[in-house]
Structure formats: structure tokens, C-alpha cells
Backbone as JSON, one array per atom type, in Angstrom:
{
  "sequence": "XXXXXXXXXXXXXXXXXXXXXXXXXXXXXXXXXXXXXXXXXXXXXXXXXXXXXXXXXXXXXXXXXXXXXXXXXXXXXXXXXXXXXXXXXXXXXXXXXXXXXXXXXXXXXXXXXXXXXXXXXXXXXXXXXXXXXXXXXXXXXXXXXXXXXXXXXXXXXXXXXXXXXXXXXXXXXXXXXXXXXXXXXXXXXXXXXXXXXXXXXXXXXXXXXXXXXXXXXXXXXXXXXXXXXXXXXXXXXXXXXXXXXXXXXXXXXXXX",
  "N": [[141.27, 105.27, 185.25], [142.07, 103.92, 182.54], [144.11, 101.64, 180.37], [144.73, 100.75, 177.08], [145.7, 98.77, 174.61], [146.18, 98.71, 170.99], [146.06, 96.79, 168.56], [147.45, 97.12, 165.32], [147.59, 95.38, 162.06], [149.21, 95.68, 159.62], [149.11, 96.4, 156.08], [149.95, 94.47, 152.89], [151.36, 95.61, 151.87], [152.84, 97.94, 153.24], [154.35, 95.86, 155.38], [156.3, 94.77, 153.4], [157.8, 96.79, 153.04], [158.58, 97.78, 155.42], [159.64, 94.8, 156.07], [161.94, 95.29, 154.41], [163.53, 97.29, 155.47], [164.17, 96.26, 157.56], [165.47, 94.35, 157.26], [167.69, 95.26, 155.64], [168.88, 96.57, 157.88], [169.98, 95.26, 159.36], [171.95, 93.7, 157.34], [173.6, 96.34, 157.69], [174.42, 96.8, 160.33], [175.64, 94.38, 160.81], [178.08, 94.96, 159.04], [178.98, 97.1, 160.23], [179.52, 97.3, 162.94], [181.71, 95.43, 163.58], [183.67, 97.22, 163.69], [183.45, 99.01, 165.43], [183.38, 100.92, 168.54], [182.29, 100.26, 172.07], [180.28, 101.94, 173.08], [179.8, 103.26, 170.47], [178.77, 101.13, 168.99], [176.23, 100.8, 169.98], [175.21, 103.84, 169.4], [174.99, 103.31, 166.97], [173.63, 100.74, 166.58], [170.92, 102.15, 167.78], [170.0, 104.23, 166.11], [169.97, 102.36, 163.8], [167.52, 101.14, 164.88], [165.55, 103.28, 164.8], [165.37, 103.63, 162.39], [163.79, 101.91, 161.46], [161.34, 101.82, 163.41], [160.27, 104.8, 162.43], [159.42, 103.04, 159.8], [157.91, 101.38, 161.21], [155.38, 103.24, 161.81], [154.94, 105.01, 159.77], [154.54, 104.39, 155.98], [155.56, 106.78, 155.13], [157.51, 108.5, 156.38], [159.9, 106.72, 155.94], [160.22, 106.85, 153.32], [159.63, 109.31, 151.72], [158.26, 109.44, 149.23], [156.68, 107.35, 148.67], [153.61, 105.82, 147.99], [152.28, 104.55, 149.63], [149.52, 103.44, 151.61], [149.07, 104.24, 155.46], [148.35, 102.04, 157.78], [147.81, 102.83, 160.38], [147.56, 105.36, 160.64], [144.94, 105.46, 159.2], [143.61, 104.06, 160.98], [143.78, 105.42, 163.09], [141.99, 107.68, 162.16], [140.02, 106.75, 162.24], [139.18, 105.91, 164.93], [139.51, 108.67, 165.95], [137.48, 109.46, 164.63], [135.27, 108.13, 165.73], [134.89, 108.61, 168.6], [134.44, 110.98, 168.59], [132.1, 111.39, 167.93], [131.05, 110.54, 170.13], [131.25, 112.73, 171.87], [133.48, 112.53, 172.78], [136.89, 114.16, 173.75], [140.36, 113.76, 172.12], [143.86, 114.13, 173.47], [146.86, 113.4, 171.28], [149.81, 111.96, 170.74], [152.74, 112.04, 169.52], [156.38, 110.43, 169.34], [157.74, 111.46, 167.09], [158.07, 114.52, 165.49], [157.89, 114.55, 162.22], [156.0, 112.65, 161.96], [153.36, 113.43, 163.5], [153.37, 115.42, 161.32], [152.33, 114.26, 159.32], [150.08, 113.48, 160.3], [148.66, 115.5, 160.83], [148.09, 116.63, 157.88], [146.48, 114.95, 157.72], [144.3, 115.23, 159.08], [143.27, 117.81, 158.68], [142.51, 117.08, 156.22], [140.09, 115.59, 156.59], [138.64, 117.48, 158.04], [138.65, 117.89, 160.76], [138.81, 119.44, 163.81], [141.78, 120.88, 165.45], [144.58, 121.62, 168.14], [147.62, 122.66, 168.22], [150.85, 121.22, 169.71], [154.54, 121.38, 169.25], [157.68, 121.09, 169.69], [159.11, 123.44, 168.74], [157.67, 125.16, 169.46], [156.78, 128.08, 170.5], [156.72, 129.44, 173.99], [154.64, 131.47, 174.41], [152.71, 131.18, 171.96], [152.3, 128.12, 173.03], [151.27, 128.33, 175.17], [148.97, 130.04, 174.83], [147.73, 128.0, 172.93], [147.1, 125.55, 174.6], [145.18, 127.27, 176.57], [143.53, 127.54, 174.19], [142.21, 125.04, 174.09], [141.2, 123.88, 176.12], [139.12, 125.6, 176.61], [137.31, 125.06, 174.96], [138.22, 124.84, 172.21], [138.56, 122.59, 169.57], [138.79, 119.67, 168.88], [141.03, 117.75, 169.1], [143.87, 117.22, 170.4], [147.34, 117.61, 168.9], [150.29, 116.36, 170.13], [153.88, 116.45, 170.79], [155.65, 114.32, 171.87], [157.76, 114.76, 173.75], [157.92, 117.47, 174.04], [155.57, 118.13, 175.39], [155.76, 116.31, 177.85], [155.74, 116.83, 179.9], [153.97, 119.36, 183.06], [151.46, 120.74, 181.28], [148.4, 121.26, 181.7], [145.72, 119.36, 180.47], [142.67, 118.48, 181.14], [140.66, 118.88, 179.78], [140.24, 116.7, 178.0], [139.37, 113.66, 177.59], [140.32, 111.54, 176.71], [143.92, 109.75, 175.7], [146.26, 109.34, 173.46], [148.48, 106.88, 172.06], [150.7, 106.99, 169.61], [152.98, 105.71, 169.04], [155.41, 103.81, 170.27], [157.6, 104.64, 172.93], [160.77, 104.51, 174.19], [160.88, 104.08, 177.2], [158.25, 103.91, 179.8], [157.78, 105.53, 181.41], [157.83, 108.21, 180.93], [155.78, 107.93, 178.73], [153.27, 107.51, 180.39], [154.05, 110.1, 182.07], [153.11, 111.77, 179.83], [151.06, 111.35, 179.7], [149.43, 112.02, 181.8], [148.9, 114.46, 181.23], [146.02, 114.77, 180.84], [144.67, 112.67, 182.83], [145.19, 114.22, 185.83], [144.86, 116.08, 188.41], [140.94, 117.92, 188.76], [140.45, 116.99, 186.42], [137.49, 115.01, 185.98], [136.11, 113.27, 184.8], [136.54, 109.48, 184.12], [139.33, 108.39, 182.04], [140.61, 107.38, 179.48], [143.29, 105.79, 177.91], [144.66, 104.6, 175.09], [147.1, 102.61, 173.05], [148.79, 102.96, 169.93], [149.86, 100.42, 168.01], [151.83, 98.57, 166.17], [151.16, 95.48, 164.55], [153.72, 92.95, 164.86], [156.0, 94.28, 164.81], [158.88, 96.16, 165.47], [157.66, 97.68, 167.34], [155.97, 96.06, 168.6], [157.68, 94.18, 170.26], [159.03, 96.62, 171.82], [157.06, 97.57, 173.31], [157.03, 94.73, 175.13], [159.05, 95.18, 176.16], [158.6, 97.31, 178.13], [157.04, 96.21, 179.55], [158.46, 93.93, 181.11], [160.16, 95.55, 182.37], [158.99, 97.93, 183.36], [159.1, 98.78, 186.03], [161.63, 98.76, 186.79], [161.78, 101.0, 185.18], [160.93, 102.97, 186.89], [162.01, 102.63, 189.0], [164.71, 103.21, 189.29], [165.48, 104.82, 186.97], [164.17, 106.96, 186.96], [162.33, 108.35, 185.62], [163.74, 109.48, 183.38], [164.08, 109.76, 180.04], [165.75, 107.78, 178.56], [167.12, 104.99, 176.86], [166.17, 102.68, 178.83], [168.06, 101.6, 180.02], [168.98, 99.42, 178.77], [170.18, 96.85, 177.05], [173.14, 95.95, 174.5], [172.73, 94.16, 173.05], [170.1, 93.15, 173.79], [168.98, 95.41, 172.1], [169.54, 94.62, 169.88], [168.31, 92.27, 169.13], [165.87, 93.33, 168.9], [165.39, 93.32, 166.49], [164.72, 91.36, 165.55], [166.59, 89.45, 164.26], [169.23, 88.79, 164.88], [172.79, 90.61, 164.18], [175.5, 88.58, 162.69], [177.82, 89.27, 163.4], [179.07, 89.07, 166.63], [178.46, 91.19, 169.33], [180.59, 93.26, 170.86], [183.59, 94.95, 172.13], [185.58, 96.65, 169.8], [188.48, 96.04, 168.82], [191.38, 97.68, 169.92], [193.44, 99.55, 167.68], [196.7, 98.61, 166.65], [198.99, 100.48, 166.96], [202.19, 102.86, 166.26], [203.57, 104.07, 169.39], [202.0, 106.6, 171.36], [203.86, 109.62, 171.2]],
  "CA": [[142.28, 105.26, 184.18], [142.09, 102.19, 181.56], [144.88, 101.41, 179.45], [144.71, 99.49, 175.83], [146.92, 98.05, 173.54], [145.63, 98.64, 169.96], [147.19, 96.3, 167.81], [146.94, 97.4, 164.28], [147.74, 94.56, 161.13], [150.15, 96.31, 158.44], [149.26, 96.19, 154.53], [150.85, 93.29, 152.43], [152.47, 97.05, 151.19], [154.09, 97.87, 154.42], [154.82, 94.66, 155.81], [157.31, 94.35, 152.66], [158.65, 98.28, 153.4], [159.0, 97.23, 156.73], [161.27, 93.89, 155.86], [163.05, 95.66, 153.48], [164.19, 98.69, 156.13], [164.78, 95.38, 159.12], [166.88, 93.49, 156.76], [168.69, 96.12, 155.82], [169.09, 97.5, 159.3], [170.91, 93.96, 159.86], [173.36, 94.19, 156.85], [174.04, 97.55, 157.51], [174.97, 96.74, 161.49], [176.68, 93.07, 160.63], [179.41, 94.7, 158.57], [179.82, 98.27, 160.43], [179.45, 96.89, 164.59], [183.27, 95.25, 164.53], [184.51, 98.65, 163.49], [183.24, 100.21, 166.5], [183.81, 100.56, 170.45], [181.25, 99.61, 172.84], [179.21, 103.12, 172.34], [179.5, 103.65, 168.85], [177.82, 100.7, 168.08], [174.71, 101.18, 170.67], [174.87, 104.8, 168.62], [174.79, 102.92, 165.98], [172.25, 99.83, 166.89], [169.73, 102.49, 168.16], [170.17, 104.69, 164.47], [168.73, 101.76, 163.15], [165.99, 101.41, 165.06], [164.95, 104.24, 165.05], [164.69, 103.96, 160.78], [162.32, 100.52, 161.58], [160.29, 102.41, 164.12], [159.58, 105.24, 161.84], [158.88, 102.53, 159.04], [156.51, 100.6, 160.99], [154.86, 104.17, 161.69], [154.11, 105.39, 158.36], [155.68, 104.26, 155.12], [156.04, 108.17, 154.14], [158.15, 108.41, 157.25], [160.95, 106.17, 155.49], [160.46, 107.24, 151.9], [158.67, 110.79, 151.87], [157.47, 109.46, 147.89], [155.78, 106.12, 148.9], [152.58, 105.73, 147.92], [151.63, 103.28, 150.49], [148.86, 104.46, 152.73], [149.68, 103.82, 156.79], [147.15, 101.59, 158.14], [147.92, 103.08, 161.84], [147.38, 106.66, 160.09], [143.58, 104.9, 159.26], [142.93, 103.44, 162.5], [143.71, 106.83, 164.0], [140.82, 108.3, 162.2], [138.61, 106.26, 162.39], [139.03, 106.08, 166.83], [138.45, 109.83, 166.66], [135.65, 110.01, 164.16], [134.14, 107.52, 167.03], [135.2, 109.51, 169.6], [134.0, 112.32, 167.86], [130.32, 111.3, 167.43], [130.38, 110.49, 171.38], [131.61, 113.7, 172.73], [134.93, 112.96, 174.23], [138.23, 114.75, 173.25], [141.7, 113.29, 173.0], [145.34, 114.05, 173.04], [147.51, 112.49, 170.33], [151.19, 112.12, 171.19], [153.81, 111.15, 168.59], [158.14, 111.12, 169.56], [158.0, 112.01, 165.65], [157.46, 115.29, 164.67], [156.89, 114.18, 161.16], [154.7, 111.76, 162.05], [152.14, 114.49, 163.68], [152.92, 116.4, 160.26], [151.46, 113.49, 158.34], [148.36, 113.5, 161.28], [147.59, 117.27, 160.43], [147.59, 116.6, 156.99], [144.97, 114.03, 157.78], [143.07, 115.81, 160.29], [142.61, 118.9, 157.71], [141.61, 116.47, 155.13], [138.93, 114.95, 157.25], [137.73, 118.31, 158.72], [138.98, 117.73, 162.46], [139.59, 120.66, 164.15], [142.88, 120.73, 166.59], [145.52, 121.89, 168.59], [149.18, 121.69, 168.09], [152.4, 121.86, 169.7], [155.63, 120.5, 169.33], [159.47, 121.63, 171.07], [159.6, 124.76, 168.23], [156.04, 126.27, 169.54], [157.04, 129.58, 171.06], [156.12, 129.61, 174.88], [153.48, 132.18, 174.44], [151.51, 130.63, 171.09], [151.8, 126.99, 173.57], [150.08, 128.85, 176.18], [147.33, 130.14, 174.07], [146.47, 126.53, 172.71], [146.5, 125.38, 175.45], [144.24, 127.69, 177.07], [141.78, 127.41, 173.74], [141.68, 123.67, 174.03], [140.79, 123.72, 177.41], [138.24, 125.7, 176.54], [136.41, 124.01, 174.04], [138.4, 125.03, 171.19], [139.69, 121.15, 168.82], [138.82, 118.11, 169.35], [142.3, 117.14, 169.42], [145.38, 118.39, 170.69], [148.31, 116.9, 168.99], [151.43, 116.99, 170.94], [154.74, 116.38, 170.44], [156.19, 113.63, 173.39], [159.01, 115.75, 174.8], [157.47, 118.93, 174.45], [154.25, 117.98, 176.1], [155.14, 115.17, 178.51], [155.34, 117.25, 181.41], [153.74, 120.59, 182.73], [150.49, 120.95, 180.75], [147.28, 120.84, 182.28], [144.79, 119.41, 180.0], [141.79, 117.51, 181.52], [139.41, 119.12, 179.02], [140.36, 115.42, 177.04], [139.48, 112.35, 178.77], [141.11, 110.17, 176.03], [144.97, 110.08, 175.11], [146.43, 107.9, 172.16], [149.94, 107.56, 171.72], [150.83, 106.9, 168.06], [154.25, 104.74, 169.05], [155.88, 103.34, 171.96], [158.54, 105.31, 173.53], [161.49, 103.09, 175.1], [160.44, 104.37, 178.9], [157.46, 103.82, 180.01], [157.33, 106.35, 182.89], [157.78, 108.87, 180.07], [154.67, 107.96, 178.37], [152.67, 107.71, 182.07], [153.53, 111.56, 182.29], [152.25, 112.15, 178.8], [149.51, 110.44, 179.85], [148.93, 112.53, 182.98], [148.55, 116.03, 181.18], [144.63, 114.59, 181.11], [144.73, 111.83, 184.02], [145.19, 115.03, 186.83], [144.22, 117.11, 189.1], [140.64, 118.56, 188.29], [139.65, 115.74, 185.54], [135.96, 114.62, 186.92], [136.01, 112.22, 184.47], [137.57, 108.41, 183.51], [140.65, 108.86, 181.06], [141.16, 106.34, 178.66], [144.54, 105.68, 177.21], [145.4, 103.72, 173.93], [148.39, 102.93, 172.39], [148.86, 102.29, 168.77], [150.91, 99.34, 168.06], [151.78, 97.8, 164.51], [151.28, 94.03, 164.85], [154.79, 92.25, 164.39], [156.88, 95.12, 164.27], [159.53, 96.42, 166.65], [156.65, 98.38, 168.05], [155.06, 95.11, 170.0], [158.76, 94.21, 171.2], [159.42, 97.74, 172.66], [156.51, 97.21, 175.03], [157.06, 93.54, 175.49], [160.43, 95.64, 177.34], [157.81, 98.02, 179.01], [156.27, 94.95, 180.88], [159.27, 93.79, 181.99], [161.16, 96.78, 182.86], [158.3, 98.75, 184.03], [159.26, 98.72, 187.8], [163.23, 98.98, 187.41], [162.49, 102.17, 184.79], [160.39, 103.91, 187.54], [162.62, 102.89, 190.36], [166.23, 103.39, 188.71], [165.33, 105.95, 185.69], [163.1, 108.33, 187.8], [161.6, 109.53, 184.57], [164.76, 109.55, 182.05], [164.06, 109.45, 179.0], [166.78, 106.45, 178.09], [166.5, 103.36, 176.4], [165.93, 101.95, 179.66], [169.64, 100.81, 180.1], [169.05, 98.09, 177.31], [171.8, 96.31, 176.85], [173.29, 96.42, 173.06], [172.44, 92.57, 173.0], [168.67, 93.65, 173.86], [168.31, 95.92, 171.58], [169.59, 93.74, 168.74], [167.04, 91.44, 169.57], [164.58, 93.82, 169.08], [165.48, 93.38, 164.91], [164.1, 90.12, 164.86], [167.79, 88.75, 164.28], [170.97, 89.4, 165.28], [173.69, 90.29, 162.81], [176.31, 87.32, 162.76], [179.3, 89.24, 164.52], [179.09, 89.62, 168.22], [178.37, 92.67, 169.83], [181.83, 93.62, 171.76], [184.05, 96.44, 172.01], [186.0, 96.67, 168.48], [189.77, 95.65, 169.47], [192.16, 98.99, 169.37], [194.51, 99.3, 166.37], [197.91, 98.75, 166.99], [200.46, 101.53, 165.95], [203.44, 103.57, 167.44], [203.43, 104.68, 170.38], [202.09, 108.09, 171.59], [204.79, 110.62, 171.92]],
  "C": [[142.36, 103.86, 183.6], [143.37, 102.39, 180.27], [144.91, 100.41, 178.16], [145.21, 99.71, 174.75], [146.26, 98.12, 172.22], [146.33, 98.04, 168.88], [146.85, 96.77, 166.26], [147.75, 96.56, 163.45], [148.22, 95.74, 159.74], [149.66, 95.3, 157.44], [150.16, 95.31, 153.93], [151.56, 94.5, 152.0], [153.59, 97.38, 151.93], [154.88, 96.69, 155.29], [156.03, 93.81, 154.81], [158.12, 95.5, 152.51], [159.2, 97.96, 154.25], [160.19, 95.98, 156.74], [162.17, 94.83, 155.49], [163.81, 96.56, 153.91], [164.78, 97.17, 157.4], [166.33, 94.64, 158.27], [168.23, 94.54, 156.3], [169.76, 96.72, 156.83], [170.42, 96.03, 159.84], [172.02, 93.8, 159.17], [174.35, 95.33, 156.6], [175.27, 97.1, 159.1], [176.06, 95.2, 161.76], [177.94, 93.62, 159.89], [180.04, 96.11, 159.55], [180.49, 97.91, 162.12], [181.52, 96.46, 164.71], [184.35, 96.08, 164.27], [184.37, 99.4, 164.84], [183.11, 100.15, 167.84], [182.18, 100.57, 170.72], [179.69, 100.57, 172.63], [179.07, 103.3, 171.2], [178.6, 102.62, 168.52], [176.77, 100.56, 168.73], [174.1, 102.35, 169.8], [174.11, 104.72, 167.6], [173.33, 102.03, 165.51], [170.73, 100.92, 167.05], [168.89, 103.44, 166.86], [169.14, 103.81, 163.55], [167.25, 101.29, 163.16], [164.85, 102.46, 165.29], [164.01, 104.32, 163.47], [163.21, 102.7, 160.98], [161.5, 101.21, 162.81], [159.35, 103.43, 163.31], [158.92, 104.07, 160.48], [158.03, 101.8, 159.03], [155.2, 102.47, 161.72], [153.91, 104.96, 160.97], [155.23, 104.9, 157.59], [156.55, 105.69, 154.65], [157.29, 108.51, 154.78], [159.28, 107.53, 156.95], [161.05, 106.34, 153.9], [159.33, 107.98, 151.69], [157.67, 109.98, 150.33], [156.42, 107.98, 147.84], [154.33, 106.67, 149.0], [151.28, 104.6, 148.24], [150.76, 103.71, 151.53], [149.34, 103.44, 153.85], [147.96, 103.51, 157.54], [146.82, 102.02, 159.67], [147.32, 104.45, 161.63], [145.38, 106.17, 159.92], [142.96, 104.93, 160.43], [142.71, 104.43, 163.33], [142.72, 107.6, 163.81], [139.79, 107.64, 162.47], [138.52, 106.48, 164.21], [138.61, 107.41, 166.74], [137.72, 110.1, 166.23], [134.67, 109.2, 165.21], [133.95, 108.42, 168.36], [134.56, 110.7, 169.53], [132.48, 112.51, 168.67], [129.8, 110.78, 168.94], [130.86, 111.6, 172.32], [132.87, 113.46, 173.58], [135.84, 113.67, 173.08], [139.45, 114.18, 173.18], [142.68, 114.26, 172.54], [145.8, 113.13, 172.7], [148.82, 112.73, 170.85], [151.79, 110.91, 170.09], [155.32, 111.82, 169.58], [158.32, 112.0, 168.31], [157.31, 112.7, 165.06], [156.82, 115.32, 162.87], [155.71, 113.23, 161.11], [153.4, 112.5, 162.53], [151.99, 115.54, 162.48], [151.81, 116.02, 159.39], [149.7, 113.32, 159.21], [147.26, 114.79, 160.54], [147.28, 117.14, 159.08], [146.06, 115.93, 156.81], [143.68, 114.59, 158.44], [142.56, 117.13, 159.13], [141.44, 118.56, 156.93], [140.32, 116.06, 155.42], [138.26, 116.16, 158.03], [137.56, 118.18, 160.28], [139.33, 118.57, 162.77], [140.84, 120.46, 165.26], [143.64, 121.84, 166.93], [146.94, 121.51, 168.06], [150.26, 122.28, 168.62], [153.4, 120.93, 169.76], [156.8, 121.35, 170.08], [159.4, 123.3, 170.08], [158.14, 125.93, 168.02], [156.65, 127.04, 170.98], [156.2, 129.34, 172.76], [154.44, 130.07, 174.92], [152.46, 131.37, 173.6], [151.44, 128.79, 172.53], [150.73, 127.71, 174.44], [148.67, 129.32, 176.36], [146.75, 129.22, 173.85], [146.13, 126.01, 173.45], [145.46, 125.78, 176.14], [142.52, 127.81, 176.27], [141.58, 125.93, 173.38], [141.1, 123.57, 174.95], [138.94, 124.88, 177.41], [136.89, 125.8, 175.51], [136.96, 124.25, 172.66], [139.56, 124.01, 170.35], [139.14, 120.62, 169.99], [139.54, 117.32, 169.37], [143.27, 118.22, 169.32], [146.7, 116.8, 170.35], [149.99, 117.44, 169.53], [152.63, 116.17, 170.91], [155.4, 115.48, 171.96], [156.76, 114.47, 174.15], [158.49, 117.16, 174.87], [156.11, 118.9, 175.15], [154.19, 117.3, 177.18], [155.08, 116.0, 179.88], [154.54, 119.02, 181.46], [152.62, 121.52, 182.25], [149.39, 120.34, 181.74], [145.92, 120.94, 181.31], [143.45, 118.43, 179.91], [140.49, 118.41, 180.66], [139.12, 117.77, 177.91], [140.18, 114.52, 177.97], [139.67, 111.03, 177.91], [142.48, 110.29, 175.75], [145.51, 109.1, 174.34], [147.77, 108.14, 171.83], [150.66, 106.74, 170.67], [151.72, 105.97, 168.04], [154.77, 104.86, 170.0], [157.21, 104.49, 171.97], [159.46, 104.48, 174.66], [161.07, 103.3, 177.2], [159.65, 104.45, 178.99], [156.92, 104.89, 180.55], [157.68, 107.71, 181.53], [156.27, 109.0, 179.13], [153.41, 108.19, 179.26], [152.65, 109.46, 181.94], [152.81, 112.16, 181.19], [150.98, 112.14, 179.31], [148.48, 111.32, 181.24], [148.47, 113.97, 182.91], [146.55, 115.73, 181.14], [144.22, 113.91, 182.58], [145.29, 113.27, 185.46], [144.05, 115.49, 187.74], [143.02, 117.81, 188.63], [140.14, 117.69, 187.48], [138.32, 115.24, 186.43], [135.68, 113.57, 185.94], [136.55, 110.59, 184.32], [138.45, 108.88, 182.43], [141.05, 107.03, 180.59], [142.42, 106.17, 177.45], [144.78, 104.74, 176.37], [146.42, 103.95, 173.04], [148.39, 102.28, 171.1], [149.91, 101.23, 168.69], [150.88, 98.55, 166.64], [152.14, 96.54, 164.67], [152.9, 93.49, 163.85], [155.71, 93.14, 163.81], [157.75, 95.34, 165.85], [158.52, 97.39, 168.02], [156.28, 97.41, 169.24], [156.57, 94.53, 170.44], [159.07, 95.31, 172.1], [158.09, 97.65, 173.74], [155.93, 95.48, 175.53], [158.15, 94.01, 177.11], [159.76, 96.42, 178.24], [157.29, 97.14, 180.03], [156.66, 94.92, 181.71], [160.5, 94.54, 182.24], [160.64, 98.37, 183.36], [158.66, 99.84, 185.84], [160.43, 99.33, 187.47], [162.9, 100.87, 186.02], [162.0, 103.17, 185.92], [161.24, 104.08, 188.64], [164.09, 103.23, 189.89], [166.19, 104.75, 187.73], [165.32, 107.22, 186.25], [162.91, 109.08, 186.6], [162.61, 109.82, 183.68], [163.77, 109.29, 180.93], [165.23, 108.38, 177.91], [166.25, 105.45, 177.84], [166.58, 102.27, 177.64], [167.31, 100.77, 180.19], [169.75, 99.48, 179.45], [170.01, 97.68, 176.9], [172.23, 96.43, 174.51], [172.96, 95.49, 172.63], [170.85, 92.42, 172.19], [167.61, 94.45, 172.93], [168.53, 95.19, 170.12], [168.73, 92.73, 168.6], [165.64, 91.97, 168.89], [164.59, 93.77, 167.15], [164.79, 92.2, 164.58], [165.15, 88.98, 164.86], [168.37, 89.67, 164.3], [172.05, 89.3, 164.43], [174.77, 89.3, 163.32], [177.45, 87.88, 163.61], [178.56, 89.72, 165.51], [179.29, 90.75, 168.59], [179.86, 92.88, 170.88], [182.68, 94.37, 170.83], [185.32, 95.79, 170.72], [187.74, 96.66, 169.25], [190.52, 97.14, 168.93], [193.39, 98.63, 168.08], [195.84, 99.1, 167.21], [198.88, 99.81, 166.37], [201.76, 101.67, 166.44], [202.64, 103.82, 168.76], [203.08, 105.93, 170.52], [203.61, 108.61, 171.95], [204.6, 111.61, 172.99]]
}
């Protein structure tokens, strides 16, 4: 099992989509945060990163009408037209179902044959793809994080590529294990896409060092890795000017 980091260099196109969704994300959370108690604004903090995750993703993925191509969306074909032309198979894994919509579009366009399931694929049709990937039918199976990470047995792929970090590590690991099993006779090579200088290469800067405590504390959650609200403000690049703490209660009457 080999693991690698694929850093991919964003378009002078997206790399000014991308500001323009971080800075935002900062005067959106600098004026709303001292409105709100201790949870609301983690609710809140994670809301926004979630919009700068999909935006270092794909641009379409933050404005459906952008006509900015996604240089990670590139890089992705090109690895499996290589992949292709040497006989291995992979699984693709996005958290973001639109983001595997914008894949299939690509994979059509390019004449890739695949698999697909995500959380609203019917028991039975999963069970079929599964069973015609496994036996030689797509050269990719794209799969949906949460609906795929556990459960599946598919060592007919001995590559897996996972489109964007996921705050738990040990979450991606089981993704990673529907090939890496029982039955595999081959090596399994795992790469992760990563958009250079985006919240992408901070979220597994936190995988490094929080590897250990998510496996031994988490046991496989799917949580932002108990990230403090500090931590994850951090992860913007900057921190909006008011201090993260719990929003002081109003004063009124008294309950009756």
C-alpha cells in the first residue's frame, strides 16, 4: 500500500474564485461570530468552509455558470488515461456528490466507462455495480465517501484517488480499504488530490498531526476531528478580527 499527495497548481482563474469565496468567508464570519454561542458559530465557521473547499474543488461547484475549467478535474483525467493505457483500475471517491456529477460528465466526454454509486443508489442497483465492476465491467468506480467508505468489497481496482481531503483521516483509510483487502493479490496505490495553497493542503497538514488521536479517540467518526473553532479559523488563512467566544446572553426580564 503506497500513499501520494498530488499537489495540483490552480489557474490564475481559480486562484482569484478561490480568494474571492476565502475573503468573503472572513467578512461574512467577522461580523456574524459575536452574534452567536459557542456552537452556532463552529456551525457557522464550518458552513464556510465547506463553500472554500468546494471552491478549491471545482469553480462550477461555487458558481454552477463559471466558465473556469478545474485544473484538479484535468489532472484527474489525465492519471486515468495513464492508468488506463497500463491496465490498472481505480476507485474515485469525492464527499461531494456534485463534484462526482461534474466527473461523469467528464468521464462520458472522454469515453471512460464506469461505475457509480452514491447514498441515493438503491441497495439492489449498488449491489449489481458492484458485482459488474468486480467483474470487469468500468474502469472506474466512482463512489460517493459516505456511501462507499465501508462494506464494499472491491479489489478488482488496485488504485484509489480521493478527489478532496475529508477532515478524518481514518475515514478516508476505510475508503481506501474497499480495494486494500482481503483477496487483493496485488499493490494498491492511493492518491490524493490536493489544490496547492488552498484549505485542501491545511486539512491534511491536520491529518498529520491528528492522525493518531483521530484513530485512538474518534474510532472512525466522521467529525471534524474535535478541531477547536480557533483551528478551524486558521484554516482561512486569517482570522476574522473578533475573537471566537461564546456571544454574551441578552439581558431582559426575567422568565416567569
Amino acid at each position: 500500500r503506497t500513499e501520494i499527495a498530488l499537489t495540483i497548481p490552480l489557474s490564475d482563474g481559480e486562484a482569484a474564485l478561490y480568494e474571492q469565496v476565502r475573503l468573503a468567508a472572513i467578512a461574512k464570519l467577522d461580523k456574524a461570530l459575536p452574534e452567536l454561542g459557542v456552537n452556532e458559530q463552529r456551525i457557522q465557521i464550518l458552513a464556510e468552509l465547506t463553500r472554500l473547499r468546494l471552491a478549491a474543488c471545482h469553480p462550477r461547484l461555487h458558481d454552477p455558470e463559471s466558465a473556469v475549467p478545474s485544473s484538479k478535474l484535468e489532472r484527474l483525467l489525465e492519471l486515468l488515461e495513464e492508468l488506463r493505457a497500463e491496465g490498472h483500475r481505480a476507485l474515485v471517491f469525492s464527499q461531494f456528490v456534485g463534484h462526482l456529477t461534474l466527473v461523469r460528465a467528464a468521464l462520458d466526454a472522454a469515453g471512460i466507462s464506469y461505475q457509480y454509486l452514491d447514498g441515493a443508489t438503491p441497495a439492489a442497483t449498488r449491489g449489481a455495480r458492484v458485482a459488474a465492476f468486480q467483474a470487469g465491467d468500468g474502469d472506474v468506480f466512482l463512489i460517493s465517501l459516505k456511501a462507499g467508505g465501508t462494506g464494499l468489497n472491491l479489489t478488482a481496482a488496485d488504485y484509489v484517488i480521493h478527489l478532496d481531503p475529508w477532515w478524518n483521516p481514518a475515514v478516508e483509510d476505510q475508503a481506501s480499504d474497499r480495494a486494500h483487502r482481503i483477496g487483493q493479490t496485488r499493490p494498491v496505490t492511493i492518491y490524493r488530490l490536493v489544490a496547492a495553497d488552498t484549505i485542501e493542503a491545511k486539512i491534511l497538514e491536520l491529518h498529520a498531526a491528528k492522525r493518531d488521536l483521530a484513530a485512538a479517540v474518534l474510532d472512525g467518526t466522521d467529525g471534524a476531528l474535535r478541531t477547536t473553532s480557533a483551528e478551524l479559523l486558521a484554516l482561512l488563512g486569517a482570522a476574522p478580527a473578533t475573537p471566537v467566544a461564546a456571544a454574551p446572553r441578552a439581558r431582559g426580564r426575567a422568565a416567569r
